[in-house]
C-alpha positions as CSV (number, residue, x, y, z in Angstrom):
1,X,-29.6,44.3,36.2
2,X,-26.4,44.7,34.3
3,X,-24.3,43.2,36.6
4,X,-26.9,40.0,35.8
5,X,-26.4,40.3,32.5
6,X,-23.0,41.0,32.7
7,X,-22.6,37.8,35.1
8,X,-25.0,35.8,32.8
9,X,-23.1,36.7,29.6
10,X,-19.4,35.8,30.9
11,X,-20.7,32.4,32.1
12,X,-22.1,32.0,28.5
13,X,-18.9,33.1,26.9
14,X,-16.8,30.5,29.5
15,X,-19.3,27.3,28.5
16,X,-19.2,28.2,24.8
17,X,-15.4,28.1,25.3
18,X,-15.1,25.2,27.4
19,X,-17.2,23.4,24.8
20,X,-15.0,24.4,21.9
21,X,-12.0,23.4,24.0
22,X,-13.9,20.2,24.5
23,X,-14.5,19.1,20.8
24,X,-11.0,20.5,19.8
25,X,-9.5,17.8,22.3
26,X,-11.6,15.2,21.1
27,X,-10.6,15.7,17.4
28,X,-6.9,16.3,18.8
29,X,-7.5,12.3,19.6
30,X,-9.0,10.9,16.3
31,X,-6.8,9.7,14.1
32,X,-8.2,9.2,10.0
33,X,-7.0,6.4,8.2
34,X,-7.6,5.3,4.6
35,X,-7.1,1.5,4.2
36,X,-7.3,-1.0,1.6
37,X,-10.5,-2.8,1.2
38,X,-9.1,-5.6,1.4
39,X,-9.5,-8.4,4.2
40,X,-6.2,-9.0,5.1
41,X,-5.7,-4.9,5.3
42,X,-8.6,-4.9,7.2
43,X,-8.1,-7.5,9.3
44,X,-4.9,-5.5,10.3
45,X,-6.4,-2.3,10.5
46,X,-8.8,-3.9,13.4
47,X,-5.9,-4.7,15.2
48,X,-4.3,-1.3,14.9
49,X,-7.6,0.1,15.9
50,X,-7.7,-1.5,19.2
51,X,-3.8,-1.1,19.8
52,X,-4.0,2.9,18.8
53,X,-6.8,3.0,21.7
54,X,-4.5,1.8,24.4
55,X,-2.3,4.7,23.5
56,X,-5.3,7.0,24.1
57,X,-6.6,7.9,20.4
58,X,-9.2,6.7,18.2
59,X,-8.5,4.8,15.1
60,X,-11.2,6.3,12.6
61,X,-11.2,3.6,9.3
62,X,-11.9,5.2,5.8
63,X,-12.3,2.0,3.5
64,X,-10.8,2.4,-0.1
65,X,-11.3,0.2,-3.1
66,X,-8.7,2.3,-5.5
67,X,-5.4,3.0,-5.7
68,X,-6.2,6.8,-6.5
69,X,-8.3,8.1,-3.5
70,X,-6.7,7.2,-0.3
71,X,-3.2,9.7,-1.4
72,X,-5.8,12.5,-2.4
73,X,-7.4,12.3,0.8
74,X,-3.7,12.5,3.0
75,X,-2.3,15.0,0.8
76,X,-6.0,17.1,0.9
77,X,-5.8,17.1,4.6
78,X,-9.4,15.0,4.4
79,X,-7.6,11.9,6.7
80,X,-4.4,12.0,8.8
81,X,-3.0,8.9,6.8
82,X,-3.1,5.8,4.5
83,X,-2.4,2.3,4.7
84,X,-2.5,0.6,1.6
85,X,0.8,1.5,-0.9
86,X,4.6,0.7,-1.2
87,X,7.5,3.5,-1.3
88,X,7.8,3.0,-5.0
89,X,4.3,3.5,-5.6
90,X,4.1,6.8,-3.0
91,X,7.1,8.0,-4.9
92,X,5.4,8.2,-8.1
93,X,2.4,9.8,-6.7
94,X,4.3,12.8,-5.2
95,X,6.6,13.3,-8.5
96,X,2.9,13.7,-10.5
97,X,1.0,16.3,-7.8
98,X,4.2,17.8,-6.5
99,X,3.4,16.6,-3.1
100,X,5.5,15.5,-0.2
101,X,3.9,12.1,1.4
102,X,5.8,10.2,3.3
103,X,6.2,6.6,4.3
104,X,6.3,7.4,8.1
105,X,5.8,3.6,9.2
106,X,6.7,0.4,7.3
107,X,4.5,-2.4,7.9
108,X,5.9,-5.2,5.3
109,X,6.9,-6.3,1.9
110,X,3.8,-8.0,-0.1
111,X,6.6,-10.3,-2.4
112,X,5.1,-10.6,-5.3
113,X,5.3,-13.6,-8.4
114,X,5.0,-14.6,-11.6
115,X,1.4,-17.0,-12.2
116,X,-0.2,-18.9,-15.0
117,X,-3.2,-21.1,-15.5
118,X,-2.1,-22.6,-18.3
119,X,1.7,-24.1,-17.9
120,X,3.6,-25.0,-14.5
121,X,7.0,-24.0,-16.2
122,X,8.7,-20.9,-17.6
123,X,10.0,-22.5,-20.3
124,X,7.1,-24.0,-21.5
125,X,5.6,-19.9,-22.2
126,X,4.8,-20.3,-25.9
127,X,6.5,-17.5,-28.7
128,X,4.5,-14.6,-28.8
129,X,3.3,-15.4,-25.5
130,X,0.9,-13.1,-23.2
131,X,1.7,-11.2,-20.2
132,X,-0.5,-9.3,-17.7
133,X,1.6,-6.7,-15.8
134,X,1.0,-3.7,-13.5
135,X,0.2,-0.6,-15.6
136,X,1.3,1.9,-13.2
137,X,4.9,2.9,-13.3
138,X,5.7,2.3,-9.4
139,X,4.9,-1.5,-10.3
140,X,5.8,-2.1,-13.9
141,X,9.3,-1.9,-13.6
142,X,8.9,-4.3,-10.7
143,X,7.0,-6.9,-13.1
144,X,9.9,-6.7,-16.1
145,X,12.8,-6.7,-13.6
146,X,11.7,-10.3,-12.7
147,X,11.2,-11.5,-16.5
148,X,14.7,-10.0,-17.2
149,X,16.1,-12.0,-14.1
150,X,14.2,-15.6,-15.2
151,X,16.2,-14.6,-18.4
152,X,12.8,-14.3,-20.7
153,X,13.8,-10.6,-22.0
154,X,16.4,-8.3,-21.3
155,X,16.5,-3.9,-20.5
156,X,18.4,-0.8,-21.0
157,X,21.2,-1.4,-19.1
158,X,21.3,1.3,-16.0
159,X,17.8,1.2,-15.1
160,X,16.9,1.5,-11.5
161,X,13.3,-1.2,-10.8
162,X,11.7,1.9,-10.1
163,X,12.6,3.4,-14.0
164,X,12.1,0.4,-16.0
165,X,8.9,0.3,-18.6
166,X,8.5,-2.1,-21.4
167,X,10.0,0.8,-24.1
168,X,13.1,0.1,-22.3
169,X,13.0,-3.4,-23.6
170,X,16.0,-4.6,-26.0
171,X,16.1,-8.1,-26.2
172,X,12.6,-10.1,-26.3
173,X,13.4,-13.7,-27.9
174,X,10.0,-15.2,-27.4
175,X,8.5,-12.3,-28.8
176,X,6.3,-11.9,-25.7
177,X,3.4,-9.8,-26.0
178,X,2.6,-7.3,-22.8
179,X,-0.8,-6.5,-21.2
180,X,-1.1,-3.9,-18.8
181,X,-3.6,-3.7,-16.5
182,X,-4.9,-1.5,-13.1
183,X,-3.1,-3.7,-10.2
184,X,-6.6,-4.8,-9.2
185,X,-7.6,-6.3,-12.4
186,X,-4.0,-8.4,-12.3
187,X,-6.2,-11.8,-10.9
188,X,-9.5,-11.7,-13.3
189,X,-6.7,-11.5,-16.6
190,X,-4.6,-14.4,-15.5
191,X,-7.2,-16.9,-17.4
192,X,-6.6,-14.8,-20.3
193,X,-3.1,-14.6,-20.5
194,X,0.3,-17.0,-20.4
195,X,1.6,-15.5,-17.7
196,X,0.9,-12.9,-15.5
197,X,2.5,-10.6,-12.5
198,X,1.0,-10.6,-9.4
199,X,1.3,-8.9,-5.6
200,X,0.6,-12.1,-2.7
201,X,-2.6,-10.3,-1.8
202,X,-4.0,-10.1,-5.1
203,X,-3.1,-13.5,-5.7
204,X,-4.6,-14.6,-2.2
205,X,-7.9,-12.6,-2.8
206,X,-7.9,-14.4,-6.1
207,X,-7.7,-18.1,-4.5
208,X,-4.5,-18.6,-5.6
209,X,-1.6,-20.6,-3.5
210,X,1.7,-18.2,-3.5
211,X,3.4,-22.0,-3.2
212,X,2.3,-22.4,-7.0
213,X,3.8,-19.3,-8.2
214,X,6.1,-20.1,-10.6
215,X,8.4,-17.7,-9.6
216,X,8.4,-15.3,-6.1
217,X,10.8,-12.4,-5.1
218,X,12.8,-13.0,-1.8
219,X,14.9,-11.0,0.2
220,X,17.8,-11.6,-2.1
221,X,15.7,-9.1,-5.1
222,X,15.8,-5.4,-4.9
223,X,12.4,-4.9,-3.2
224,X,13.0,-2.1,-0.5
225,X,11.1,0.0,-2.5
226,X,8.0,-2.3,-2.4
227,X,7.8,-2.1,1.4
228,X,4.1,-1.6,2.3
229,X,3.9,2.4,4.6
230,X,1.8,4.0,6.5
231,X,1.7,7.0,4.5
232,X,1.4,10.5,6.1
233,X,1.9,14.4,5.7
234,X,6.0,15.2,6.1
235,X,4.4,17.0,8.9
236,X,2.9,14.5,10.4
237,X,5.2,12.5,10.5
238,X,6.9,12.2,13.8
239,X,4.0,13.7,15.3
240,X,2.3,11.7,18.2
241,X,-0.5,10.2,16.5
242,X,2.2,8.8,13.7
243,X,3.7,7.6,17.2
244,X,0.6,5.7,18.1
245,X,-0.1,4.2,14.6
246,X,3.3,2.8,14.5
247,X,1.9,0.7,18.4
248,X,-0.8,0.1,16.2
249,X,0.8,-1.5,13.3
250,X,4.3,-3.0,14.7
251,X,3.4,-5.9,16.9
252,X,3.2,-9.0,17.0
253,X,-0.6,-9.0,16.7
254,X,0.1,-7.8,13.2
255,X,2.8,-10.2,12.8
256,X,0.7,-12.9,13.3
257,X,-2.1,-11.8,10.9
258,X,0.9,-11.3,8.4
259,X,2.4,-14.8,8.7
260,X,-0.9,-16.5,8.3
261,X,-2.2,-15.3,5.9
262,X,0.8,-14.0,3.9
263,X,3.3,-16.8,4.6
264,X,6.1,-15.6,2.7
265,X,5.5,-12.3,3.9
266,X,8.8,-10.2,5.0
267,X,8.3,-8.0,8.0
268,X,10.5,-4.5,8.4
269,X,10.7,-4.1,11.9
């Protein structure tokens, strides 16, 4: 009778095992990612999705309306990564939680532009003129950098894009007056404002034309730092499941998706 139980036990102890072992692997294959609900971001994420199965994992989509939760959730372990920031942005993030995120894939620069409602021309901004720009540091240099280049103010001189913030301002002839906003909120304040700052995808998602910007970075402005990542743990990042997402995201599936909807999108790889 012991050697039943005995038996009866160790055949228990090997399926409880082997059932462990099981999940384990399963979860081993799952990959987390945050994106940004957005429907270009998600239109891409769909294509990652089926691409990331082909290399054997499953692409499990977290949807994120702010700009807040989805480097919480990487750096709290709660998803494996992110897909909705730039360098610059992830940068900032790390220097005010001492963490140590990382922009393991680069997916492509969003250029962004300078928009108005109310005149077709720079010059024709009024004295004392509104402005809608980012409020987060990562962006707001980004916003003033292009002001100072279309010659309407001009900054501190040593200031990396990255550093810049409107108290580093020291020439302002039109006296323009600065509103700063959350990055989503950059389309609904273009009616009230004479100009306003603006990534292509807010822009698009607004219904506006980037062709009708009246000003948009190229390749020729500093805007490495504004390359759109896929945002992981340092350790994470040449793991194989940063390896898959990178199959996922670098085709010309992507690409396409990119260029259509984004046409003066600039690609990394």
């Amino acid at each position: 009778m012991k050697k039943i139980c005995l038996l009866g036990f160790t055949f228990l102890l090997v399926f409880l095992l082997a059932a462990c072992g099981n999940k384990t692997g399963a979860e081993d294959k799952k990959i987390s990612l945050a994106v940004f609900d957005d429907p270009v971001f998600k239109a891409i994420a769909d294509v990652a999705k089926e691409e990331v199965e082909k290399e054997g994992y499953e692409l499990d989509i977290k949807y994120v309306s702010d700009i807040v939760t989805p480097n919480n959730l990487v750096d709290g372990g709660d998803v494996y990564a992110n897909f909705f920031q730039h360098y610059a942005f992830m940068n900032e993030y790390n220097k005010g939680n001492n963490s140590d995120l990382v922009g393991a894939i680069e997916v492509f620069v969003d250029p962004a532009g300078l928009y108005s409602n109310k005149w077709t021309k720079l010059s024709q901004i009024p004295n004392n003129g509104t402005v809608s720009i980012p409020n987060d540091p990562a962006n707001n240099g980004r916003a003033l950098f292009m002001l100072q280049k279309e010659g309407l103010l001009k900054l501190k001189d040593g200031l990396s894009v990255t550093e810049a913030t409107v108290k580093d301002i020291v020439e302002n002839p039109k006296n323009l007056k600065f509103v700063e906003v959350e990055q989503q909120m950059l389309g609904r304040t273009l009616k009230d404002v004479d100009l306003g700052f603006m990534f292509t995808a807010i822009a698009v998602s607004n219904g506006l034309n980037p062709a009708d910007a009246l000003v948009i970075e190229t390749k020729e402005d500093d805007i490495q730092p504004f390359t759109i990542v896929i945002t992981t743990r340092s350790e994470d990042k040449n793991s194989g499941k940063t390896e898959a997402l990178r199959k996922g995201f670098q085709n010309e599936h992507v690409r396409k998706i990119l260029k259509e909807n984004y046409p003066l999108v600039i690609t990394s790889w």
